[in-house]
C-alpha positions in Angstrom: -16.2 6.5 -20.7 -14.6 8.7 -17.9 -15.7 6.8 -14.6 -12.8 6.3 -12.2 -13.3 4.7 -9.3 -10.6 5.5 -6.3 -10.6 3.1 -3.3 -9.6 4.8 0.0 -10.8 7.9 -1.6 -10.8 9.9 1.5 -6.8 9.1 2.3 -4.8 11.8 1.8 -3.4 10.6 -1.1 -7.4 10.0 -2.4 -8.5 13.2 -1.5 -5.8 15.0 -3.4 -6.3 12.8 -6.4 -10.3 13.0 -6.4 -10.1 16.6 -6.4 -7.6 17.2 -9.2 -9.8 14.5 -11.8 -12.7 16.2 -10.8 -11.4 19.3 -12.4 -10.1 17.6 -15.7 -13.6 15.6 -16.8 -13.8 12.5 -15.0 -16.8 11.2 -13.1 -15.2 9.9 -9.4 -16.4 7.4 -7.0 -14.9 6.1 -4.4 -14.5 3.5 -1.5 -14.3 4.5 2.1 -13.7 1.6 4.7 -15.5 3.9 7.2 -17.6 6.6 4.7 -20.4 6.0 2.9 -22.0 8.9 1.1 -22.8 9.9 -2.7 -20.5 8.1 -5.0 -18.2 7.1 -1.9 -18.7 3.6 -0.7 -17.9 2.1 2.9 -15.9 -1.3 1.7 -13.4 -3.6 3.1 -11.2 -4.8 0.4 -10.3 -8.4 2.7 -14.1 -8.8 2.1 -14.3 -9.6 -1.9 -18.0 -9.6 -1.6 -18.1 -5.7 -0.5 -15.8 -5.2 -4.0 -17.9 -7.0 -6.2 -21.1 -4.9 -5.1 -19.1 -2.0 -5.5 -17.8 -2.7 -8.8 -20.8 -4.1 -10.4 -22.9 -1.6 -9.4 -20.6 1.7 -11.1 -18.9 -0.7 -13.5 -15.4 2.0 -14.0 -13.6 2.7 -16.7 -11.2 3.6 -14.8 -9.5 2.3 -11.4 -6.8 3.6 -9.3 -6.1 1.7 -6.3 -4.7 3.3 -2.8 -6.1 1.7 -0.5 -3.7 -0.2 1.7 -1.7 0.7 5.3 1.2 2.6 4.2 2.4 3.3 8.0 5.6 0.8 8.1 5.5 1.0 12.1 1.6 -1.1 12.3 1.7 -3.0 14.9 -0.1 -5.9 13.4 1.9 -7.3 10.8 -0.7 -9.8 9.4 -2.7 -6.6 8.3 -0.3 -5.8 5.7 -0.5 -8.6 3.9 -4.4 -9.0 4.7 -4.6 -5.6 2.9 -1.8 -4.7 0.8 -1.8 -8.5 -0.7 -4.9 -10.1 -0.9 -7.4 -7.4 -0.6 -5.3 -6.3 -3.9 -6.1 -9.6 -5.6 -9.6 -9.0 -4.6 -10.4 -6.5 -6.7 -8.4 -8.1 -9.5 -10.6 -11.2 -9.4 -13.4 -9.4 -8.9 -13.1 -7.3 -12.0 -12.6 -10.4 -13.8 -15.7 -12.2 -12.6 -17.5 -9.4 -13.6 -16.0 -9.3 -16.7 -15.6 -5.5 -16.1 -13.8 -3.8 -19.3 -12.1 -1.4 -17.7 -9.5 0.6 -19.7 -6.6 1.1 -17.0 -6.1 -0.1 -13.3 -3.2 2.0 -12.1 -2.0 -0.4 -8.4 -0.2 1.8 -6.0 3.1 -0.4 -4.4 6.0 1.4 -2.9 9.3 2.6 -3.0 10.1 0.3 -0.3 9.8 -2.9 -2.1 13.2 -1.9 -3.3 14.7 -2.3 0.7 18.6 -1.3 1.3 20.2 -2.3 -2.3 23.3 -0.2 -1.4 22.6 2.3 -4.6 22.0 5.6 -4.2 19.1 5.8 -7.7 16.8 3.1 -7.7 15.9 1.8 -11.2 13.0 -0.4 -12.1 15.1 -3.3 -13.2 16.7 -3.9 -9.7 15.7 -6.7 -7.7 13.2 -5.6 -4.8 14.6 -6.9 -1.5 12.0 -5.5 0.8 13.2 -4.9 4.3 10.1 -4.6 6.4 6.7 -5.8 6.4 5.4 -3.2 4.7 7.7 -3.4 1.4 7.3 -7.0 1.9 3.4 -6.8 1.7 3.4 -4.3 -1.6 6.2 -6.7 -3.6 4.0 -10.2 -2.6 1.2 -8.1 -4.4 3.3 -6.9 -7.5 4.4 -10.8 -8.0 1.0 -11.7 -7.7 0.2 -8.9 -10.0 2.3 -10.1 -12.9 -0.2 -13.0 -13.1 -3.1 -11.3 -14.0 -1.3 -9.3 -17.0 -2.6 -10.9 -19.4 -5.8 -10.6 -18.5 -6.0 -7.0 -17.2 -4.4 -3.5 -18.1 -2.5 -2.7 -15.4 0.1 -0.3 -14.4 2.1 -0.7 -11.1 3.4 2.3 -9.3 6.2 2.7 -7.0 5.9 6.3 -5.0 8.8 7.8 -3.7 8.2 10.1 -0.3 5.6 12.6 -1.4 3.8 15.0 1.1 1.4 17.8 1.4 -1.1 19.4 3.2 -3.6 16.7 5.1 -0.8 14.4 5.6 -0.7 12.7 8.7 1.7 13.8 11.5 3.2 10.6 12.0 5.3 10.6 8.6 8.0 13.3 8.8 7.1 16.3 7.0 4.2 17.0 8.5 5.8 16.1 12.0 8.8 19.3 11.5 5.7 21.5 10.3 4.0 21.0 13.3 7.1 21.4 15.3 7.2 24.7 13.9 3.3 26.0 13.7 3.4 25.4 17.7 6.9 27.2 17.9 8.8 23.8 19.4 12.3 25.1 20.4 13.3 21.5 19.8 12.8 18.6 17.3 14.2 15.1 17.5 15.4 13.9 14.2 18.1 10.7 13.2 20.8 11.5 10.2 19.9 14.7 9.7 22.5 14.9 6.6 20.4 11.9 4.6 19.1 13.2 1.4 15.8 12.0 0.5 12.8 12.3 -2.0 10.1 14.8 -0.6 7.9 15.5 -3.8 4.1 17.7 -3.5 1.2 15.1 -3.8 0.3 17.7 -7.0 3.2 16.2 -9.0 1.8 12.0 -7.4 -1.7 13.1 -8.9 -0.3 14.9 -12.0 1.6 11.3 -13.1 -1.7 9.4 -12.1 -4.0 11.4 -14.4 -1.3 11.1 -17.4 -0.4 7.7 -16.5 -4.3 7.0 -17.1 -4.5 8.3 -20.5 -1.4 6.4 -21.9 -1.4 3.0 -24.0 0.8 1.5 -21.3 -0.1 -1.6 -19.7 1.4 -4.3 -17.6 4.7 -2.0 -16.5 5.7 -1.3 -13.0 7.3 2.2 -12.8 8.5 4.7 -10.5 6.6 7.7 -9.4 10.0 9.5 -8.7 11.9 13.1 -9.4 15.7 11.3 -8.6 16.4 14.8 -6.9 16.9 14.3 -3.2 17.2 16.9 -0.1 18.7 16.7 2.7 16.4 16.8 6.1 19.2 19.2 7.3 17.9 21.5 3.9 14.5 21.3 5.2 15.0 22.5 8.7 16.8 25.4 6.9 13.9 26.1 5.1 10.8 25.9 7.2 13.4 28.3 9.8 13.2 30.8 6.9 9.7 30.2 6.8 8.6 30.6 10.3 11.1 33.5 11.1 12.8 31.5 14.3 15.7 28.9 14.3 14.6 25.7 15.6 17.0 23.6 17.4 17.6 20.0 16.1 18.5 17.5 18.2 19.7 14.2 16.8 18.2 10.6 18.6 19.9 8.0 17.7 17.2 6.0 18.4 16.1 7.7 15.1 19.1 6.2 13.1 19.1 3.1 11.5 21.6 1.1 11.0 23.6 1.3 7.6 21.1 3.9 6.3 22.2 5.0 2.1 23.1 8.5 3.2 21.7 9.5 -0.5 18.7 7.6 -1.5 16.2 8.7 -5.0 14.3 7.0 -7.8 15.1 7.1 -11.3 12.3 9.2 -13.5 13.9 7.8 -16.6 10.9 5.3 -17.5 8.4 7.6 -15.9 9.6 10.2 -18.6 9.6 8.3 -21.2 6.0 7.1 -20.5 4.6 10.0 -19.9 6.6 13.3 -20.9 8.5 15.4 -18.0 6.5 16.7 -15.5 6.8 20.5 -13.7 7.6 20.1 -10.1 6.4 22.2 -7.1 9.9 23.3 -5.4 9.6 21.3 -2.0 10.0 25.5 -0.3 6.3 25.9 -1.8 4.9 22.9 -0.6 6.5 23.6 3.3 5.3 27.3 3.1 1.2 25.6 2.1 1.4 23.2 4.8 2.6 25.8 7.2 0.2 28.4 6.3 -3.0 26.0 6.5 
């Protein structure tokens, strides 16, 4: 009773999480859209009859959903919804014509459903008003979530930033660590006085495990620390770090336009669902990625 299947196991995000179930009991499989090796799958979730292979053939307990394309600057905006949307309702139906009894499906949205509210904590019973495609793509799929409720247990995450080693460069963590691993004298950054969210994928992988073992169903909650850093912090840091002083210089190109100069989830329902959670300091989790 401790099969969990993980689709885009081999994201960074997926890779993380495989690793750390592995090590507490559970049996993982995965899907790949490119991979397919033991207990990994190649599937395209826009292709329903690739999930219900998949599904009927490991029949999980378990099911924690990632895959999806979680870069907001795609160039092809149908993909979101392609992806994020309807391959999510995919699997849904498919575990339903299956008649799969699975025991949690933990569906990974995004902070970004919540779009520029003008608050500085963002609380689960705000109204989403998604600013991009990509938020606009993840809050389609919780609406259409809502609908199948009553029929499935499911838990609806919304990650805050999160980072790590294995991340890709394009997001920006990983982007000032490799400034600083190839000694850059310079990095472009926008508001560098913005404080933001930066959590270690431990902590994301941590609150997926727990959230697993819980009697919740049906909520949608933050995945969220509500302490925020400011990118000006960071540099500060990763200077300490690599024993030089980087020099920061701001684009404006990088700025946009009324950016919330402080911006962090609530953890208030997370805690209560699952208990408080120890944090990696965001120092450790620079200092790793540095190092690797």
């Amino acid at each position: 009773m401790n099969k969990v299947l993980i689709t885009s196991i081999d994201s960074f995000t997926g890779i993380h999480l495989s690793s750390y179930l592995q090590k507490n009991g559970y049996e993982v499989y995965g899907t790949s859209l490119f991979k397919n090796e033991e207990k990994t799958y190649k599937c395209d979730i826009t292709n329903k009859n690739d999930i219900l292979a998949i599904l009927g053939e490991i029949k999980p307990n378990y099911l924690i959903h990632l895959s999806g394309i979680s870069f907001a600057a795609h160039e092809n905006t149908e993909d979101f919804y392609k992806v994020n949307t309807i391959g999510t309702t995919n699997i849904l139906d498919s575990i339903l014509e299956l008649n799969i009894d699975v025991t949690k499906v933990i569906l990974a949205s995004s902070a970004t459903v919540y779009g520029n509210l003008g608050l500085e904590v963002l609380d689960e019973s705000l109204c989403p008003k998604p600013a991009n495609h990509y938020g606009a793509s993840k809050y389609a799929m919780e609406c259409l979530v809502n609908g199948y409720f009553s029929k499935i247990p499911i838990i609806i995450t919304r990650p805050f930033n999160y980072t790590g080693i294995g991340q890709a460069e394009h997001f920006l963590i990983p982007k000032i660590v490799k400034h600083f691993k190839e000694k850059k004298e310079t990095i472009e950054l926008g508001n560098i006085h913005v404080s933001r969210e930066f959590n270690d994928v431990g902590f994301v992988c941590e609150v997926y495990a727990k959230l697993l073992n819980t009697d919740v169903k049906n909520e949608v909650v933050n995945i969220a620390t509500n302490k925020g850093i400011k990118l000006l912090d960071i540099i500060t840091m990763m200077n300490e770090i690599a024993q030089y002083k980087i020099n920061v210089k701001v684009n404006p190109e990088f700025i946009r336009k009324d950016e919330i100069e402080v911006l962090t989830g609530s953890s208030d329902r997370l805690n209560k669902l699952i208990g408080n959670i120890k944090y990696k300091k965001l120092e450790e989790t620079l200092k790793e990625m540095y190092e690797n």
